[in-house]
HTML snippet that shows the backbone in 3Dmol.js (N, CA, C, O; Angstrom):
<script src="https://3Dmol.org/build/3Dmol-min.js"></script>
<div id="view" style="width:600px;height:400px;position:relative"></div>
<script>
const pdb = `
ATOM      1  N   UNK A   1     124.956 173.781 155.494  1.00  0.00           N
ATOM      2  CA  UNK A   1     124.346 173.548 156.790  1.00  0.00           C
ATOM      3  C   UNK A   1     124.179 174.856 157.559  1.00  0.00           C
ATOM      4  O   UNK A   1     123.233 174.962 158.340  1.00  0.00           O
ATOM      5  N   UNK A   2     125.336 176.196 157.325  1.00  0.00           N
ATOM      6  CA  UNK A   2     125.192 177.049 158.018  1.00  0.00           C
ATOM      7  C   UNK A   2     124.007 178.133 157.544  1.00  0.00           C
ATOM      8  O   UNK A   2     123.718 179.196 158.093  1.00  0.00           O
ATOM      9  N   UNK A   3     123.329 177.446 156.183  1.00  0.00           N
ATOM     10  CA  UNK A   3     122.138 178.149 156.340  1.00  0.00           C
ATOM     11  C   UNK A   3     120.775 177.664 156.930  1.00  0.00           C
ATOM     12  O   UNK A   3     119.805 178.412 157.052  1.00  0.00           O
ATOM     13  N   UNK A   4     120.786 176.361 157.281  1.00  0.00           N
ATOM     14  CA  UNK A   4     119.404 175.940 157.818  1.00  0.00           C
ATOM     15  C   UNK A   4     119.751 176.133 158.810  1.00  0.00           C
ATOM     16  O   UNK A   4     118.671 176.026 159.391  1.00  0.00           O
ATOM     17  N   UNK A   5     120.703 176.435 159.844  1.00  0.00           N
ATOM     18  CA  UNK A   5     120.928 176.819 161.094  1.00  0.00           C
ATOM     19  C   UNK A   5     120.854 178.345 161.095  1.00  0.00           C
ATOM     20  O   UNK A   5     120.663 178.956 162.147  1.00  0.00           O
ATOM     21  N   UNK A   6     120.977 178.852 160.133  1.00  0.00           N
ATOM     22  CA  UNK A   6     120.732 180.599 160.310  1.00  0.00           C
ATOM     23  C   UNK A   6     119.224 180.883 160.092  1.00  0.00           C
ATOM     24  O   UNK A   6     118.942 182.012 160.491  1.00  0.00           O
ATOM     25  N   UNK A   7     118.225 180.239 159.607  1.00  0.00           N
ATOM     26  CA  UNK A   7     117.033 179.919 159.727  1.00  0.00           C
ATOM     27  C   UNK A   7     115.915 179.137 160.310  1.00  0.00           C
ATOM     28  O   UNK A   7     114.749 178.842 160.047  1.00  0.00           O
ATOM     29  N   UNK A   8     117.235 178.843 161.655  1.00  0.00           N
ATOM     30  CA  UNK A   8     116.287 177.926 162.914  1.00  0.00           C
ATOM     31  C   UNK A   8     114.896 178.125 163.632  1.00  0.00           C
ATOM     32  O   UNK A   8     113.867 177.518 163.929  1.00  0.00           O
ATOM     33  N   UNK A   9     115.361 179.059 163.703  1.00  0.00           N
ATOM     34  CA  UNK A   9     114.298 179.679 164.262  1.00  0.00           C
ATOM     35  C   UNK A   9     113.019 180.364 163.991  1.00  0.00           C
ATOM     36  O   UNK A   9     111.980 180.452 164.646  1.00  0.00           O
ATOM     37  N   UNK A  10     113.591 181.082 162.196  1.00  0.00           N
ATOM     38  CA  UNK A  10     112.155 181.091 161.369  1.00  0.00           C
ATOM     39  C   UNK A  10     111.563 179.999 161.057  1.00  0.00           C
ATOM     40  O   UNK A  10     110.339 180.067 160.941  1.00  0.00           O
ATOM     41  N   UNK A  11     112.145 178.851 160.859  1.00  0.00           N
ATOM     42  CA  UNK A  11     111.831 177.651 160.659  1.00  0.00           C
ATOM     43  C   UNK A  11     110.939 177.103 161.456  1.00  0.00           C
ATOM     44  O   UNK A  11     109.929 176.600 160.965  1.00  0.00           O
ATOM     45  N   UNK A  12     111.190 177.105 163.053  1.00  0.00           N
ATOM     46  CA  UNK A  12     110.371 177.101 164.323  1.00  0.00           C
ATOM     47  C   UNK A  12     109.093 177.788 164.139  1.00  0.00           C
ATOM     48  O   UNK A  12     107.954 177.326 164.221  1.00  0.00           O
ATOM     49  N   UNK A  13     109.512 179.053 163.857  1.00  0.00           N
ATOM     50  CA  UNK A  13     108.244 179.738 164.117  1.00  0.00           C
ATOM     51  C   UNK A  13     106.989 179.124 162.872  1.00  0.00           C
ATOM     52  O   UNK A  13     105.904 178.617 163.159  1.00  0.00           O
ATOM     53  N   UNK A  14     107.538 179.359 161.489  1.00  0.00           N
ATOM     54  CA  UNK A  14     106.300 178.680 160.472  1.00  0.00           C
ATOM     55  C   UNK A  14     106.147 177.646 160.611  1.00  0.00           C
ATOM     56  O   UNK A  14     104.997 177.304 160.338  1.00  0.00           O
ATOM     57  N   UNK A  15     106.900 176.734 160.990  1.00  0.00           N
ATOM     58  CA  UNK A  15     106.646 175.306 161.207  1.00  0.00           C
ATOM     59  C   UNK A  15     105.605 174.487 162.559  1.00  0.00           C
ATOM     60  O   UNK A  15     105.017 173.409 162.476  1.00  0.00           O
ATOM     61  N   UNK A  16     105.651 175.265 163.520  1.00  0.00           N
ATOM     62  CA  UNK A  16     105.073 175.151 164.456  1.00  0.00           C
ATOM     63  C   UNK A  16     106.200 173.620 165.558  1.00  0.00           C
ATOM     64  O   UNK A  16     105.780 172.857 166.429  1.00  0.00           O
ATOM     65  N   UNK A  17     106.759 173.670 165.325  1.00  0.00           N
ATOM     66  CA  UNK A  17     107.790 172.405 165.752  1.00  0.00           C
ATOM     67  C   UNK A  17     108.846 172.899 166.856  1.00  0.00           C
ATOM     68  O   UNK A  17     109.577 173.882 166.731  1.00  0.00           O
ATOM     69  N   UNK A  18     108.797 172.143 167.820  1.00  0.00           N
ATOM     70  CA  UNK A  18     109.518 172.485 168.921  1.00  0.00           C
ATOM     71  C   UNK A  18     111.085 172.494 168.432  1.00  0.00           C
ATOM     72  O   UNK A  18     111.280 172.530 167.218  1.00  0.00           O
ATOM     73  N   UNK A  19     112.207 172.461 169.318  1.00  0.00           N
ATOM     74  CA  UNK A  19     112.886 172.703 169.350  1.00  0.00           C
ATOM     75  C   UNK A  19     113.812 171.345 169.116  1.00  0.00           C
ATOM     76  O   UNK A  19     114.850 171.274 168.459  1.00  0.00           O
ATOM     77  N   UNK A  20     113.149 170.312 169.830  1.00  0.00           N
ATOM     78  CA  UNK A  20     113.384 168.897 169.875  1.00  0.00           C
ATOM     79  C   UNK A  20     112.932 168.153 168.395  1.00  0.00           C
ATOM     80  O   UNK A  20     113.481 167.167 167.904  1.00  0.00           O
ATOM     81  N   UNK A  21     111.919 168.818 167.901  1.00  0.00           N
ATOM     82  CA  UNK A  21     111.114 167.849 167.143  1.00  0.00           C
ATOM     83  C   UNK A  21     112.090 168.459 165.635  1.00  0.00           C
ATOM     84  O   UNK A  21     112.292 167.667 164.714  1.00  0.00           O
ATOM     85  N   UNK A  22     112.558 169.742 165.569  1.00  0.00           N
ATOM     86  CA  UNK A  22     112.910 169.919 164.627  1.00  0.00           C
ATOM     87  C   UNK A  22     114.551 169.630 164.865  1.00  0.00           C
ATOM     88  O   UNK A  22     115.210 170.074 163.924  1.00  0.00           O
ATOM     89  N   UNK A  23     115.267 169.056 165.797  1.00  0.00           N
ATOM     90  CA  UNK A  23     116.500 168.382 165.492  1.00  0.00           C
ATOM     91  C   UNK A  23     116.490 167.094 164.992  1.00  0.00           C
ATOM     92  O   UNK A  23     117.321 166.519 164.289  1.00  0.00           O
ATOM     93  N   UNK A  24     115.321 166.680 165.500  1.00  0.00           N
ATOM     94  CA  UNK A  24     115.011 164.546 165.035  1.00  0.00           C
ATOM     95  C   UNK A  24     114.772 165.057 163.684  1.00  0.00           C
ATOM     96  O   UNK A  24     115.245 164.631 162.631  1.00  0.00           O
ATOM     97  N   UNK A  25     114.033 165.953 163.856  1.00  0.00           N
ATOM     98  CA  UNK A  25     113.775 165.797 161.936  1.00  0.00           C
ATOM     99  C   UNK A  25     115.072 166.147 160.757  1.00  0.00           C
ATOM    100  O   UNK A  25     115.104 165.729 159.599  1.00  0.00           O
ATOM    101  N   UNK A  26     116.070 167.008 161.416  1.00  0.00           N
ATOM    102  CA  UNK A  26     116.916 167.535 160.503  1.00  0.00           C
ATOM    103  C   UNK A  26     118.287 166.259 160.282  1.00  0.00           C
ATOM    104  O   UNK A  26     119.011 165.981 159.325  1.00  0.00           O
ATOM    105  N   UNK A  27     118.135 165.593 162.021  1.00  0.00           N
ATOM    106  CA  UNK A  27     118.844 164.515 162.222  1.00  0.00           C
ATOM    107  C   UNK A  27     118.568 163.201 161.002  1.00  0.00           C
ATOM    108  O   UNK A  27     119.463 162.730 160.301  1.00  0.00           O
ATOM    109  N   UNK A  28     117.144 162.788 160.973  1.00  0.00           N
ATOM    110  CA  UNK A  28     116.706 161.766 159.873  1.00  0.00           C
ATOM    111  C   UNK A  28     116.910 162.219 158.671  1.00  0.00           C
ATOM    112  O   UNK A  28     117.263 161.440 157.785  1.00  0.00           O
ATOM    113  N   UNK A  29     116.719 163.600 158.417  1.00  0.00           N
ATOM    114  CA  UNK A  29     116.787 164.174 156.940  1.00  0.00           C
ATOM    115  C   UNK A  29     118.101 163.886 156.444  1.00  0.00           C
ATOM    116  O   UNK A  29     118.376 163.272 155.413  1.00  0.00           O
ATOM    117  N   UNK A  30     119.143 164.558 157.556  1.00  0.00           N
ATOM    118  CA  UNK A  30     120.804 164.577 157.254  1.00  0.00           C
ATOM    119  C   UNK A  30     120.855 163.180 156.713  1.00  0.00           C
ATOM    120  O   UNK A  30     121.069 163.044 155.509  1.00  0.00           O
ATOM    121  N   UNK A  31     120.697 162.213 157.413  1.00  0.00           N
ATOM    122  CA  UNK A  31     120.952 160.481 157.305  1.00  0.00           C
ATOM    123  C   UNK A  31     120.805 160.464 155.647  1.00  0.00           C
ATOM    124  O   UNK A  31     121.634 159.842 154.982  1.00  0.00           O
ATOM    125  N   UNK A  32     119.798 161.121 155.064  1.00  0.00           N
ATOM    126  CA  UNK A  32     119.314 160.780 153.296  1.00  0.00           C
ATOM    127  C   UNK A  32     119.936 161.897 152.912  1.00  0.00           C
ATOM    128  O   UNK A  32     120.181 161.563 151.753  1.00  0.00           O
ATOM    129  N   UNK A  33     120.450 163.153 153.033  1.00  0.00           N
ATOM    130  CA  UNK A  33     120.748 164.080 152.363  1.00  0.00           C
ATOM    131  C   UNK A  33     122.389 163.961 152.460  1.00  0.00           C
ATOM    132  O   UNK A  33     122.987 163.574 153.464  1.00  0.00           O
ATOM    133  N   UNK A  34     123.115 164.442 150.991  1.00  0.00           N
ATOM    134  CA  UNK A  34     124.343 164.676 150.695  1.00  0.00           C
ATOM    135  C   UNK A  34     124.550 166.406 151.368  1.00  0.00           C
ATOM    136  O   UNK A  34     123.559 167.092 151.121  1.00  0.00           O
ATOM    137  N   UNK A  35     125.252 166.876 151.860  1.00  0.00           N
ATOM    138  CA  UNK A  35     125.567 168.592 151.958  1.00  0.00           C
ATOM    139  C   UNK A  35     126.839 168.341 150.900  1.00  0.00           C
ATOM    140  O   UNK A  35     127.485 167.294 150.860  1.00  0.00           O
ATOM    141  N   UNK A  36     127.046 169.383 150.143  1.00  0.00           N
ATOM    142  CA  UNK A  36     127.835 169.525 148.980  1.00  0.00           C
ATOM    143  C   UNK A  36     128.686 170.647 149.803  1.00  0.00           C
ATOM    144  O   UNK A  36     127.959 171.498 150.316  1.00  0.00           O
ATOM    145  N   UNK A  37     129.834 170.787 149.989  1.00  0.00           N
ATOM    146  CA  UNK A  37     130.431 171.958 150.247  1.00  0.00           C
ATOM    147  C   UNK A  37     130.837 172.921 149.015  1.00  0.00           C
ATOM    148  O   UNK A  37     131.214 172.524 147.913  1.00  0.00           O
ATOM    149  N   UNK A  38     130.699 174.148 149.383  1.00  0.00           N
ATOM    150  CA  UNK A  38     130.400 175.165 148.417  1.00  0.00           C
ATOM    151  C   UNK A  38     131.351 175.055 147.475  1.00  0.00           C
ATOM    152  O   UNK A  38     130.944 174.990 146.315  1.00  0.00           O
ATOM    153  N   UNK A  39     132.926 175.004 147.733  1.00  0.00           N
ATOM    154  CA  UNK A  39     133.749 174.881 147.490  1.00  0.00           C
ATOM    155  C   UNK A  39     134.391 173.719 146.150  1.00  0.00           C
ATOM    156  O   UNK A  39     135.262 173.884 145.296  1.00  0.00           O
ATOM    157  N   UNK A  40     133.558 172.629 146.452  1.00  0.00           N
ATOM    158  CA  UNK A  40     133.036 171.246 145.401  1.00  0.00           C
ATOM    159  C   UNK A  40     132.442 172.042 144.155  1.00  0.00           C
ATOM    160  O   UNK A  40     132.997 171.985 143.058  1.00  0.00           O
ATOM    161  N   UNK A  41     131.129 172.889 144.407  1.00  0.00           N
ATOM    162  CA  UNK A  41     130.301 173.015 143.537  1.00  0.00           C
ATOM    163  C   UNK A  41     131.035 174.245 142.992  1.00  0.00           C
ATOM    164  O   UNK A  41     130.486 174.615 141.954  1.00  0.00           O
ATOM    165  N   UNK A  42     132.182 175.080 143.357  1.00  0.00           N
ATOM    166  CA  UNK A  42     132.403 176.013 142.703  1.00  0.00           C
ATOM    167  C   UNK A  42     133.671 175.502 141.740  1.00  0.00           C
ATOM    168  O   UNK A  42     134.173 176.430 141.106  1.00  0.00           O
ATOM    169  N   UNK A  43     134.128 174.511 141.573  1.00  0.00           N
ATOM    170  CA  UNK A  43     135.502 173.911 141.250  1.00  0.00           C
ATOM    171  C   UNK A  43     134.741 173.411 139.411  1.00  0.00           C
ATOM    172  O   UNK A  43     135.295 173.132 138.348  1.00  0.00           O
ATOM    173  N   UNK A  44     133.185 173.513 139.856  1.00  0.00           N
ATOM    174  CA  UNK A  44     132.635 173.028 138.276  1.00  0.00           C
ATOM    175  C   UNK A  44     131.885 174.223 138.032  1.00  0.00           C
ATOM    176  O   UNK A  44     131.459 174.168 136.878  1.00  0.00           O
ATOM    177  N   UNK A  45     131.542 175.256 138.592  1.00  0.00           N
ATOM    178  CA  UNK A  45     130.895 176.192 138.112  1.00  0.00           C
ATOM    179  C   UNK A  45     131.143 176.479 136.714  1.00  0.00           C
ATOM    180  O   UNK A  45     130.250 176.447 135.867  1.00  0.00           O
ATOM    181  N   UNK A  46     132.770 176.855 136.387  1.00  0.00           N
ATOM    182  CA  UNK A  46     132.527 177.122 134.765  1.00  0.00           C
ATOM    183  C   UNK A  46     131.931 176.133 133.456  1.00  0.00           C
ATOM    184  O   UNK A  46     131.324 176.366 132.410  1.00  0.00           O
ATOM    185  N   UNK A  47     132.452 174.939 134.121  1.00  0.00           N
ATOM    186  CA  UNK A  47     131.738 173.677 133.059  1.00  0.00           C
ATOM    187  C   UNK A  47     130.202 173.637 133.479  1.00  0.00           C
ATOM    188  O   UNK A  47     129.648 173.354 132.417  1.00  0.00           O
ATOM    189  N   UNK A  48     129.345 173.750 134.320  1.00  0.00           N
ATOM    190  CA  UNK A  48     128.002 173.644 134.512  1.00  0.00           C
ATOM    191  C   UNK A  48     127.691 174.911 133.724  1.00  0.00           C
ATOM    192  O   UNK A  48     127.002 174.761 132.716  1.00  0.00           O
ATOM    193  N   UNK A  49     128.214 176.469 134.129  1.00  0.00           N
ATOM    194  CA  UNK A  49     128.138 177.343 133.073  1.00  0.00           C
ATOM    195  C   UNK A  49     127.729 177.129 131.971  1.00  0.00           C
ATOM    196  O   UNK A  49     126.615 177.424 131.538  1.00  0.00           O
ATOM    197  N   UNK A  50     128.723 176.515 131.331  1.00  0.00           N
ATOM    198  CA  UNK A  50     129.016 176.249 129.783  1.00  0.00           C
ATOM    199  C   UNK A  50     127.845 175.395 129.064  1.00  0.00           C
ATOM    200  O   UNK A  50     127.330 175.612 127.967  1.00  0.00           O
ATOM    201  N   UNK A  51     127.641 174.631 129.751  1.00  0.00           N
ATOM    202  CA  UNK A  51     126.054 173.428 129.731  1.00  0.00           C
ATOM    203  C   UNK A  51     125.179 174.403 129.370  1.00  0.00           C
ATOM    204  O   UNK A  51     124.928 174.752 128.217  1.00  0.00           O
ATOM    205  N   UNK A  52     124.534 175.010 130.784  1.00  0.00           N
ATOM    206  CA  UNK A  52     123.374 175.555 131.038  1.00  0.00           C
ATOM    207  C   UNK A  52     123.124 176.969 130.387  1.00  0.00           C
ATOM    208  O   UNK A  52     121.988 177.428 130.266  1.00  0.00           O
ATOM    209  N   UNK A  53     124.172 177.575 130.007  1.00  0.00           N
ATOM    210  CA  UNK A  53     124.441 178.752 129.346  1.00  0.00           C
ATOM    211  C   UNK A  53     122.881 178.765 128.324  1.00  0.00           C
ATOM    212  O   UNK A  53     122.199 179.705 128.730  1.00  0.00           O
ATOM    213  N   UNK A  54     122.337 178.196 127.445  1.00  0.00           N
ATOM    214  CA  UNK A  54     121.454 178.440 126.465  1.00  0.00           C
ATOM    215  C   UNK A  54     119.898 177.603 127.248  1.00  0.00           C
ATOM    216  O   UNK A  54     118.767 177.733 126.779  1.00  0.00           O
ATOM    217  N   UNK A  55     120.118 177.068 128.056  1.00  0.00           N
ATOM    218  CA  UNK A  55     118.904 176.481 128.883  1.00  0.00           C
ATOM    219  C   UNK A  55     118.487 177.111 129.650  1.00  0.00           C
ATOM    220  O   UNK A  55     117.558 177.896 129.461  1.00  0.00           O
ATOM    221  N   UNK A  56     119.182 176.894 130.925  1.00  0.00           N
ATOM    222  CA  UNK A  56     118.368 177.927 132.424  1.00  0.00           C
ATOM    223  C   UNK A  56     119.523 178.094 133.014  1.00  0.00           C
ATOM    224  O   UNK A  56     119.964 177.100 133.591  1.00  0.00           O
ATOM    225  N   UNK A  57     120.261 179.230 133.049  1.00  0.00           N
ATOM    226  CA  UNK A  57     121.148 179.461 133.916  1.00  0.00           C
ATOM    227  C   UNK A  57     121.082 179.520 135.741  1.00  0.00           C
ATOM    228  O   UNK A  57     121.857 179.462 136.695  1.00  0.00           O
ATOM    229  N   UNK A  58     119.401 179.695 135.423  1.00  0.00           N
ATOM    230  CA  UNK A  58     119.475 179.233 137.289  1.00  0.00           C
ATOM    231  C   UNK A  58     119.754 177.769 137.331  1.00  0.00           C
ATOM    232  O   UNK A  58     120.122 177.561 138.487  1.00  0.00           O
ATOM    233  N   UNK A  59     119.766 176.832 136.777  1.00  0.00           N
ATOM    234  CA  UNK A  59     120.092 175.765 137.223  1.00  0.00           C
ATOM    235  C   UNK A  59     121.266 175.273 137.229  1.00  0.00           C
ATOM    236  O   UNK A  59     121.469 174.125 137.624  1.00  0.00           O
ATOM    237  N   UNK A  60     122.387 176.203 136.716  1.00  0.00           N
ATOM    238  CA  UNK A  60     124.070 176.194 136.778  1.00  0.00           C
ATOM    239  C   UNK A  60     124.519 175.237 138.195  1.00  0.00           C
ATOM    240  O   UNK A  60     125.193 174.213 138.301  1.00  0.00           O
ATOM    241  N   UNK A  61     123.837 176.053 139.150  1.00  0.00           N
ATOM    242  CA  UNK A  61     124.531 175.219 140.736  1.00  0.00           C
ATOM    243  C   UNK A  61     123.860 173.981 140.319  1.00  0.00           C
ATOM    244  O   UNK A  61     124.721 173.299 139.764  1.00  0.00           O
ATOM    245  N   UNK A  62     122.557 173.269 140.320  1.00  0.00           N
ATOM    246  CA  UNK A  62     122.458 171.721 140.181  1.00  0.00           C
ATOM    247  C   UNK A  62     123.310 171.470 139.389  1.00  0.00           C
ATOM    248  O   UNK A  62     124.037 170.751 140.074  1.00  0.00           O
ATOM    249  N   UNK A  63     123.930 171.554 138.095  1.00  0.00           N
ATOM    250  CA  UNK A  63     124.741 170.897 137.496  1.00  0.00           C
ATOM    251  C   UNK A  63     126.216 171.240 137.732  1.00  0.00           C
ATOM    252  O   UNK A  63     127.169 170.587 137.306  1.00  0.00           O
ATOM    253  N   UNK A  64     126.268 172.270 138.412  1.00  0.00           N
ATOM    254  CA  UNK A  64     127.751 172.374 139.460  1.00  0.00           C
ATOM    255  C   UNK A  64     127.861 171.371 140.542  1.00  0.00           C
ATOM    256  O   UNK A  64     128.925 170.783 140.738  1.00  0.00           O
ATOM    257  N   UNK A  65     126.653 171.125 141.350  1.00  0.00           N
ATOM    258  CA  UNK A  65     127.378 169.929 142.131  1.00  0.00           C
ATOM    259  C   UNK A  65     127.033 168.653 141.642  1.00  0.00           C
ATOM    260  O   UNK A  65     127.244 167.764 142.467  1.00  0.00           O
ATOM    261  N   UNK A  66     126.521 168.240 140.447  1.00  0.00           N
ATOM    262  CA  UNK A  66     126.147 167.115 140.035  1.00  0.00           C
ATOM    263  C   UNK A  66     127.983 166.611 139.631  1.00  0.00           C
ATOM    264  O   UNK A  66     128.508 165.589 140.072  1.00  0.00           O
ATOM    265  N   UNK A  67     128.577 167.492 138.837  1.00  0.00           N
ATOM    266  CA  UNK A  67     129.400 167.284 137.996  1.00  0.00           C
ATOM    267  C   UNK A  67     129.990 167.000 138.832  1.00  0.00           C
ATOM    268  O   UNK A  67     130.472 165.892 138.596  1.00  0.00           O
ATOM    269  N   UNK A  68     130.435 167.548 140.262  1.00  0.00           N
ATOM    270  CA  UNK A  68     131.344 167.053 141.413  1.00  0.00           C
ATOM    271  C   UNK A  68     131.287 166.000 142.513  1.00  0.00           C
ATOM    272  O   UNK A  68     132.142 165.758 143.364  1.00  0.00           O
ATOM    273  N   UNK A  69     130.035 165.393 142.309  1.00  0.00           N
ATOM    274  CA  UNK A  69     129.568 164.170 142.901  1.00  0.00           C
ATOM    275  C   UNK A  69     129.657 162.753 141.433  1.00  0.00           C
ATOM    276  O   UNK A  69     128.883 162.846 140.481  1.00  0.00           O
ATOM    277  N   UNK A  70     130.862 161.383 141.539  1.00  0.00           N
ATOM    278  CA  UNK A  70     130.846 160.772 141.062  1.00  0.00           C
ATOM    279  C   UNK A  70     129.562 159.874 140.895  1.00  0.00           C
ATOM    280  O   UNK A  70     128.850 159.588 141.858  1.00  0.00           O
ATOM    281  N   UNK A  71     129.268 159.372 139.380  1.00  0.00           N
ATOM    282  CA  UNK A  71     127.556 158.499 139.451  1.00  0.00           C
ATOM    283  C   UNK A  71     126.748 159.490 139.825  1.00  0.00           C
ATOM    284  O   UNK A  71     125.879 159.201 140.647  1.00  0.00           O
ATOM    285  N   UNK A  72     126.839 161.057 139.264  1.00  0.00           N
ATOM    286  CA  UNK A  72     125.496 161.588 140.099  1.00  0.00           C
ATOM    287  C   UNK A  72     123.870 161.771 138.600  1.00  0.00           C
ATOM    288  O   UNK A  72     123.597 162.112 137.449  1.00  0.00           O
ATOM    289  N   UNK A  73     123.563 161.448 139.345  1.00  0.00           N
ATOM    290  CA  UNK A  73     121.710 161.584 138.424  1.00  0.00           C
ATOM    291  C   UNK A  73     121.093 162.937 138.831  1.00  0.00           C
ATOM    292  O   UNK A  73     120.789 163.110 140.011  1.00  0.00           O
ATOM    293  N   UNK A  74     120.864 164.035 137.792  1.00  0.00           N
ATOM    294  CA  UNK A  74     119.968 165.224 137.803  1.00  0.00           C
ATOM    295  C   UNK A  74     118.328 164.493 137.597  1.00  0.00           C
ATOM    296  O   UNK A  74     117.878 163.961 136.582  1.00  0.00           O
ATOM    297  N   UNK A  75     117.902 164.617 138.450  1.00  0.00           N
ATOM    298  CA  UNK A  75     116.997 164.163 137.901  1.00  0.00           C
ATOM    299  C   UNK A  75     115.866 165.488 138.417  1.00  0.00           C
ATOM    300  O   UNK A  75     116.067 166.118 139.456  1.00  0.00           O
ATOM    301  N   UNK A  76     114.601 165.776 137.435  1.00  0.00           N
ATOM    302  CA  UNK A  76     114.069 166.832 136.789  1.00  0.00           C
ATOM    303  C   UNK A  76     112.693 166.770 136.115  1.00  0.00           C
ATOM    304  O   UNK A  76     112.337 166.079 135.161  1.00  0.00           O
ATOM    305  N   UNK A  77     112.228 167.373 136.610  1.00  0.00           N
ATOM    306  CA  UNK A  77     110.759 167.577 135.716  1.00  0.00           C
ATOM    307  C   UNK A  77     110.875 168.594 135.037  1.00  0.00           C
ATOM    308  O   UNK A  77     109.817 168.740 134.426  1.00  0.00           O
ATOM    309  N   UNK A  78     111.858 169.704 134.705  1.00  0.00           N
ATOM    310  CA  UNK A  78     111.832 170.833 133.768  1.00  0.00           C
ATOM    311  C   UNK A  78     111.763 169.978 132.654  1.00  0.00           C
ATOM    312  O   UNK A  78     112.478 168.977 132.627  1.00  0.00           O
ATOM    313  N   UNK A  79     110.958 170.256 131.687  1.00  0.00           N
ATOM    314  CA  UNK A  79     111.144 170.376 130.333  1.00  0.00           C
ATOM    315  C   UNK A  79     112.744 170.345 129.945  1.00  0.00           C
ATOM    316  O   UNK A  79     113.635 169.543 129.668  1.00  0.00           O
ATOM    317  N   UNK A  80     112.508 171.782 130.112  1.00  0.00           N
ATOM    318  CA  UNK A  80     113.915 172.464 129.210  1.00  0.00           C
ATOM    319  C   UNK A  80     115.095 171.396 129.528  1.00  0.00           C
ATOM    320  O   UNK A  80     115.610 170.990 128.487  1.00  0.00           O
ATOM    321  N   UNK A  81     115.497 170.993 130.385  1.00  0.00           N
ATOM    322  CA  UNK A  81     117.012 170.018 130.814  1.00  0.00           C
ATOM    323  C   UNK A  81     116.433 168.542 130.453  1.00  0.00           C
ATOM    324  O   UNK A  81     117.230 167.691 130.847  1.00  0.00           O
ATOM    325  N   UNK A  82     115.390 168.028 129.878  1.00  0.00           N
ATOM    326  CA  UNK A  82     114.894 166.638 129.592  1.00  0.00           C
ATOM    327  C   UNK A  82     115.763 166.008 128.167  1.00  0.00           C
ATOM    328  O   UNK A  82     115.546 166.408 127.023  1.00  0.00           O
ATOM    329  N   UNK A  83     116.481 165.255 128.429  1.00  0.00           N
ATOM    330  CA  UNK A  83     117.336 164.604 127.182  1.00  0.00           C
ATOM    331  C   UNK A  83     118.201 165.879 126.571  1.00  0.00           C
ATOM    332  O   UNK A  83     118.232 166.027 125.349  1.00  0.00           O
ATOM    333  N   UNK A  84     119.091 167.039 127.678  1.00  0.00           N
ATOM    334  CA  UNK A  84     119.661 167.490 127.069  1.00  0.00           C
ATOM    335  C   UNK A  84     120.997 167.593 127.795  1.00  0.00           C
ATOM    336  O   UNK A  84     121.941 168.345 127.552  1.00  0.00           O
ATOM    337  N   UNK A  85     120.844 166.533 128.877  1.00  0.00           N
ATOM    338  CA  UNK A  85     122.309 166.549 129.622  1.00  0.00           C
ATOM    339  C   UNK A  85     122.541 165.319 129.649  1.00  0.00           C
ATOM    340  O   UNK A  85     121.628 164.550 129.947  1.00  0.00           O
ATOM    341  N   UNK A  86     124.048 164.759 129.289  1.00  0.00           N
ATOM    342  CA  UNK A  86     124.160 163.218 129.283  1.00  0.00           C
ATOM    343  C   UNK A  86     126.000 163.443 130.425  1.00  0.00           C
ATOM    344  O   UNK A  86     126.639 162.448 130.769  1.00  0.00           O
TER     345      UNK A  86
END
`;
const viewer = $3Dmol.createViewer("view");
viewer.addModel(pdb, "pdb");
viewer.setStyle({}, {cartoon: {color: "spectrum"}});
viewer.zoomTo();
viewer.render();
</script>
């Protein structure tokens, strides 16, 4: 969270959205969005590692906080991760 708040204001500016309009919006967004604390996703970093190691290592953090959210679904249009994470 403390980065979409450190980008409030660039946010404002490209967005063209007041000040009001972009709290209702971050307010409705929050309601559907999980925030993962960093701390969660670093407790699986080496096992998401270990996965992604021969696929896409940028995608280590999605499967770092997947692994730390119980019932969680990656879900993906890459190619490369399609029927290769169960």
């Amino acid at each position: 969270m403390h980065k979409i708040r450190k980008y409030e204001d660039y946010i404002l500016r490209k967005s063209g959205l007041t000040a009001e309009e972009y709290n209702k919006l971050m307010t409705t967004l929050l309601k559907y969005v999980r925030l993962v604390p960093t701390e969660e996703i670093e407790r699986n970093w080496n096992e998401a590692k270990e996965i992604m190691e021969h696929i896409d290592k940028e995608d280590v953090v999605f499967i770092a906080t997947a692994l730390g959210i119980k019932n969680s679904v990656v879900w993906s249009d890459d190619r490369h991760l399609k029927g290769r994470i169960r």
